[in-house]
SEVEXBA-916379 format. One line per field, with one value per residue: residue number from 0; y, x, z of N, C-alpha, C, O, CB in turn. Coordinates in nm, 2 decimals. Glycine has a CB too. Layout:
N
num = NUM  ...
nyy = Y  ...
nxx = X  ...
nzz = Z  ...
cayy = Y  ...
caxx = X  ...
cazz = Z  ...
cyy = Y  ...
cxx = X  ...
czz = Z  ...
oyy = Y  ...
oxx = X  ...
ozz = Z  ...
cbyy = Y  ...
cbxx = X  ...
cbzz = Z  ...
END
This chain:
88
num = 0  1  2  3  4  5  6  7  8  9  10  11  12  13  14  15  16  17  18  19  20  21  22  23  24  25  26  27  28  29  30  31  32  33  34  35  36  37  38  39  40  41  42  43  44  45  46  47  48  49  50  51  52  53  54  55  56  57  58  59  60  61  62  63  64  65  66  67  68  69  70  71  72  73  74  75  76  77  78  79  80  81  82  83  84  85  86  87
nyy = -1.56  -1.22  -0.94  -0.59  -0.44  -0.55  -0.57  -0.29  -0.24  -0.36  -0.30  -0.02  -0.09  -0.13  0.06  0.23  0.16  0.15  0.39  0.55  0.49  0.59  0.87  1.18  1.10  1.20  1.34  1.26  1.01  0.80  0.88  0.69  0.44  0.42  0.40  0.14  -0.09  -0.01  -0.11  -0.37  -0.47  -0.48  -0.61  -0.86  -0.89  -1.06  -0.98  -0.91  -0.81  -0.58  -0.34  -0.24  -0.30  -0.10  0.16  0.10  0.13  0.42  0.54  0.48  0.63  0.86  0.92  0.92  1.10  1.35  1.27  1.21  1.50  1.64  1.52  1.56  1.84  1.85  1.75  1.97  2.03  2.14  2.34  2.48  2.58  2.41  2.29  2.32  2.25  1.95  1.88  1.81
nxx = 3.58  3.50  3.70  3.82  3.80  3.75  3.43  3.44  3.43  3.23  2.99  3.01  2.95  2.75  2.57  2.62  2.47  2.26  2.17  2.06  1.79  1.68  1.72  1.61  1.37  1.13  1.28  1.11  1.05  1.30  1.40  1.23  1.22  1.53  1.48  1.32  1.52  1.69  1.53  1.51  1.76  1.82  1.64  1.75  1.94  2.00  1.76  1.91  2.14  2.07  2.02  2.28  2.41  2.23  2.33  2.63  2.57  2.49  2.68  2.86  2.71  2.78  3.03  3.04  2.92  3.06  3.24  3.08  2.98  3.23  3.26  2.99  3.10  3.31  3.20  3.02  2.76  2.69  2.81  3.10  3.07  2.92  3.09  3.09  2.88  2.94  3.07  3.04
nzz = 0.87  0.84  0.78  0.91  0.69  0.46  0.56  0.53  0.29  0.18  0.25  0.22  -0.09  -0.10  0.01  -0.24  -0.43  -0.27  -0.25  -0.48  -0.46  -0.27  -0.33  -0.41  -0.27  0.03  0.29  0.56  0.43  0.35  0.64  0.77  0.58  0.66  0.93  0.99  0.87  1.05  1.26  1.19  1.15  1.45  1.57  1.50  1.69  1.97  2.32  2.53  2.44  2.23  2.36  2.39  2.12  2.01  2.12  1.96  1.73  1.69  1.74  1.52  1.33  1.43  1.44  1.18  1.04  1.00  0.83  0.59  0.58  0.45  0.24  0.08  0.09  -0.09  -0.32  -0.36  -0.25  0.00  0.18  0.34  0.55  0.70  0.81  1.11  1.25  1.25  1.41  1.65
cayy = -1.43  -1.07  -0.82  -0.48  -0.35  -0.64  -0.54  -0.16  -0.21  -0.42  -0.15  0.07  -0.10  -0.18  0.22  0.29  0.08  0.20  0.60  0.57  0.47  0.73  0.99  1.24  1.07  1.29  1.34  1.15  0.91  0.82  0.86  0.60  0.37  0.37  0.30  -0.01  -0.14  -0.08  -0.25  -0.52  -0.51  -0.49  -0.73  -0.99  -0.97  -1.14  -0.90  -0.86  -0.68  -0.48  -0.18  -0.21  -0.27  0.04  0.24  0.07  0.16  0.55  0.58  0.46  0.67  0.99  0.92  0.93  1.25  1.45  1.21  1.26  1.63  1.65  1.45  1.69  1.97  1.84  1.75  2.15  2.02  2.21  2.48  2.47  2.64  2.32  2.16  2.36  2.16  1.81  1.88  1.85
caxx = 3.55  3.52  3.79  3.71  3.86  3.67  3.36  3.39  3.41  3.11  2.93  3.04  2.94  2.58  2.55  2.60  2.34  2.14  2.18  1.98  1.65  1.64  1.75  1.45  1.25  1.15  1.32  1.03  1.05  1.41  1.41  1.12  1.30  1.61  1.46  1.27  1.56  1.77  1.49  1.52  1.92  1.86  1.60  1.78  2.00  1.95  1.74  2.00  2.25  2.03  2.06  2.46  2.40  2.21  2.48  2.72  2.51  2.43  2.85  2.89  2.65  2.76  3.18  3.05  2.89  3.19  3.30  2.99  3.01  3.38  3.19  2.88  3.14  3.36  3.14  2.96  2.64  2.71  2.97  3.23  3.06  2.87  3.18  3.10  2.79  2.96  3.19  3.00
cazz = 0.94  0.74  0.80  0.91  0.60  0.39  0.59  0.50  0.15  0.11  0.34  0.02  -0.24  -0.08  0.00  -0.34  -0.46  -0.22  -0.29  -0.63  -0.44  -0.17  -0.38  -0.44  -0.16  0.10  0.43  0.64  0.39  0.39  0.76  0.81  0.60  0.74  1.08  1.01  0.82  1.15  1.33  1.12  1.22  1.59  1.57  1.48  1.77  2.15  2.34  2.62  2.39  2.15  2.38  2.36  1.94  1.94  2.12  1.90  1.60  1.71  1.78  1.45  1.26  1.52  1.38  1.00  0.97  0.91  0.71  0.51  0.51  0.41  0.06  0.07  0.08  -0.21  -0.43  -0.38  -0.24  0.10  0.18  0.43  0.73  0.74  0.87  1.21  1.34  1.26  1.51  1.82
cyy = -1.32  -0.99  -0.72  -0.43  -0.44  -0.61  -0.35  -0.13  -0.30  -0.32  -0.08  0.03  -0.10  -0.02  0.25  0.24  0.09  0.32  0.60  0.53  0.50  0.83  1.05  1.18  1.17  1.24  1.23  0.99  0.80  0.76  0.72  0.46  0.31  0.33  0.19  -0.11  -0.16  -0.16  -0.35  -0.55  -0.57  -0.61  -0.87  -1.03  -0.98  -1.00  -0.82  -0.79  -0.63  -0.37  -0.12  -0.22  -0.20  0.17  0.21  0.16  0.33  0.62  0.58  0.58  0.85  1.00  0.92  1.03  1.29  1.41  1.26  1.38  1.66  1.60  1.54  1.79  1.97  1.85  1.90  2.13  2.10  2.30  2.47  2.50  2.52  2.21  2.18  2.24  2.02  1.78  1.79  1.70
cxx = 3.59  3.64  3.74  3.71  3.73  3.47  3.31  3.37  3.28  2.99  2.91  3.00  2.76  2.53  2.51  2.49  2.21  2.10  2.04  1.79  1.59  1.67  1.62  1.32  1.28  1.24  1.25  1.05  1.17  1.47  1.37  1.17  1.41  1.60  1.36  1.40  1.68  1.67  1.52  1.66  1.90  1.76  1.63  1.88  1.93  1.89  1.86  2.12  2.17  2.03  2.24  2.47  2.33  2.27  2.54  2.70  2.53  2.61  2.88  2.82  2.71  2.96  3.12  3.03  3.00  3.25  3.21  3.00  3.10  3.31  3.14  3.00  3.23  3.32  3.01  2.85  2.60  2.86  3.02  3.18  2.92  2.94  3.13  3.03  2.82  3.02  3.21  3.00
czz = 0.85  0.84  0.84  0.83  0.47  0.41  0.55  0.34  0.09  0.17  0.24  -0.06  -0.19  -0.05  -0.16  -0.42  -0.43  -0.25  -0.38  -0.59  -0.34  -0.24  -0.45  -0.36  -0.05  0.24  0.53  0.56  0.39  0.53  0.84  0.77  0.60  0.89  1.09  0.92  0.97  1.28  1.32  1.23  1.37  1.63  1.60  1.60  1.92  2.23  2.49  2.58  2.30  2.22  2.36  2.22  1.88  1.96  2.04  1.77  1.58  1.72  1.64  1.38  1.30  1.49  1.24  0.96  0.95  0.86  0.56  0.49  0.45  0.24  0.04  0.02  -0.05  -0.33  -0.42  -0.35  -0.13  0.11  0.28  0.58  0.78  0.84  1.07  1.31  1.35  1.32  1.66  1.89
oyy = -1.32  -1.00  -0.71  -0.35  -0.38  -0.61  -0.30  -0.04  -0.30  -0.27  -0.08  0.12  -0.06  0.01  0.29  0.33  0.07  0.35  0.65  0.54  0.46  0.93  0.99  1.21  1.22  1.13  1.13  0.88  0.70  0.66  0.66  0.37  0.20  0.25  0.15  -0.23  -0.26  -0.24  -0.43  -0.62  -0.68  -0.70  -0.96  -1.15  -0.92  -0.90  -0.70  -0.72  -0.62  -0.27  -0.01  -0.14  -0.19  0.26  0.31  0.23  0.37  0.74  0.69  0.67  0.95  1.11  0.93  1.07  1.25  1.48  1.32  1.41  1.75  1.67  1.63  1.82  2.07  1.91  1.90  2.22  2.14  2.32  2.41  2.46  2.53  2.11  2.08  2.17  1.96  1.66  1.74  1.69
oxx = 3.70  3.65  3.62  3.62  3.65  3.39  3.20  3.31  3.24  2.92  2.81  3.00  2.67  2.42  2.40  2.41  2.10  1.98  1.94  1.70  1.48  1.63  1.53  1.21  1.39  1.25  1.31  1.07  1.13  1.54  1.43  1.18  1.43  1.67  1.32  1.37  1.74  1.71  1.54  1.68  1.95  1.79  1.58  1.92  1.84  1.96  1.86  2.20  2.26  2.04  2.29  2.55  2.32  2.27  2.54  2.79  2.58  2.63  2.93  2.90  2.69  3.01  3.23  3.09  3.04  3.35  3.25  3.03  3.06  3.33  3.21  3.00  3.24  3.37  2.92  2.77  2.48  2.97  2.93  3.23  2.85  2.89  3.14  3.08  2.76  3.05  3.30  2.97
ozz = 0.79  0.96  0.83  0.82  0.40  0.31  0.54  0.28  -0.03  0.09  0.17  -0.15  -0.26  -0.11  -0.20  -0.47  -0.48  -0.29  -0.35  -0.67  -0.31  -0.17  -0.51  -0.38  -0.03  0.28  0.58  0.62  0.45  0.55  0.92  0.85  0.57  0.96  1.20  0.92  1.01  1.37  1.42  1.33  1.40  1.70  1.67  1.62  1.97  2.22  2.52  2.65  2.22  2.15  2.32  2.17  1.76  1.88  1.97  1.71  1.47  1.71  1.60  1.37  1.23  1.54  1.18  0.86  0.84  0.81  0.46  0.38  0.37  0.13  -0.02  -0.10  -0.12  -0.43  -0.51  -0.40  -0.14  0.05  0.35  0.69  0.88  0.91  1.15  1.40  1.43  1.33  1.74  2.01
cbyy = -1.42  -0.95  -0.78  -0.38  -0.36  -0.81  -0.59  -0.06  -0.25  -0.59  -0.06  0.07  -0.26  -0.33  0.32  0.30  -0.02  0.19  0.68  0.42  0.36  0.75  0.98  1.19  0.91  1.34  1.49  1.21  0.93  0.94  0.97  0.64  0.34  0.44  0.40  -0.02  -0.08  0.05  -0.29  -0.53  -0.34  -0.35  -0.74  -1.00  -0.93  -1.23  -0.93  -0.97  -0.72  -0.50  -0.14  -0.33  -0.37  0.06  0.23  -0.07  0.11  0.57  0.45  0.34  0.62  0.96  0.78  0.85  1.36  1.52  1.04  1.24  1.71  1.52  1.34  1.76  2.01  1.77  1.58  2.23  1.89  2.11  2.66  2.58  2.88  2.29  2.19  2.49  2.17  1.75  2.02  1.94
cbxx = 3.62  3.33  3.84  3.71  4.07  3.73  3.38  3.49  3.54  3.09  3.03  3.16  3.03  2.53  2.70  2.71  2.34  2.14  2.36  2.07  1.63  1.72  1.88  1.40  1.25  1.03  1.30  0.85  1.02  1.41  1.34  0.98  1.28  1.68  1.41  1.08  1.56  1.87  1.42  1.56  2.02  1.83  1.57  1.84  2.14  2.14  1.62  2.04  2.41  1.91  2.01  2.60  2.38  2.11  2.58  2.72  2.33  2.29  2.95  2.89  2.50  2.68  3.29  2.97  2.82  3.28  3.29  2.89  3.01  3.53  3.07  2.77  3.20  3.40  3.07  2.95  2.61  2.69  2.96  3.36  2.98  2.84  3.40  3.05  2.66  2.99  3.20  2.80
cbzz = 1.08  0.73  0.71  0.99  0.58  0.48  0.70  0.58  0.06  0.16  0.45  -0.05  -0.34  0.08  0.06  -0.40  -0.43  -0.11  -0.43  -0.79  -0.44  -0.04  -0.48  -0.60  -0.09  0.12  0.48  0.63  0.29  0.39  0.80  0.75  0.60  0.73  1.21  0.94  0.69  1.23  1.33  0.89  1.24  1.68  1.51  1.35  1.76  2.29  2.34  2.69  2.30  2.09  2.55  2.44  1.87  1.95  2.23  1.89  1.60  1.87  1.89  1.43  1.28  1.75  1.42  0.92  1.04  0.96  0.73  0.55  0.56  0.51  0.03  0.25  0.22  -0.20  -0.43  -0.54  -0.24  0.19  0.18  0.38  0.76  0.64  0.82  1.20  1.30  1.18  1.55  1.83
END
């Protein structure tokens, strides 16, 4: 069985790998596919929990933003009064 800690660094490494082949694609594009890729995800599991592993999912993604902007904002890509709306 993976760790959570084991699990977040492979998370990490497969992000970064990923970056370099969304970067310069548009927004729709991007958008589109990351949501057939979380189809794929939810797909795969029993249909009697894919609505609780897409809460799970949308909790997860809705705790990372301001992780993400705190980056954005380090690395100068966004400015600080960005932090406001990550709040909410």
């Amino acid at each position: 069985m993976i760790t959570r800690e084991e699990a977040i660094d492979a998370a990490d490494e497969l992000v970064e790998l990923i970056k370099p082949l969304l970067a310069g694609q548009s927004p729709i594009v991007v958008g589109s596919a990351l949501a057939q890729l979380v189809a794929i995800l939810l797909a795969g599991h029993h249909p009697m929990i894919r609505d609780a592993a897409m809460t799970v999912l949308i909790g997860l993604v809705h705790d990372l933003i301001s992780v993400e902007v705190e980056i954005l904002i380090e690395d100068g890509e966004i400015g600080p009064e960005w932090r406001e709306g990550s709040k909410q």
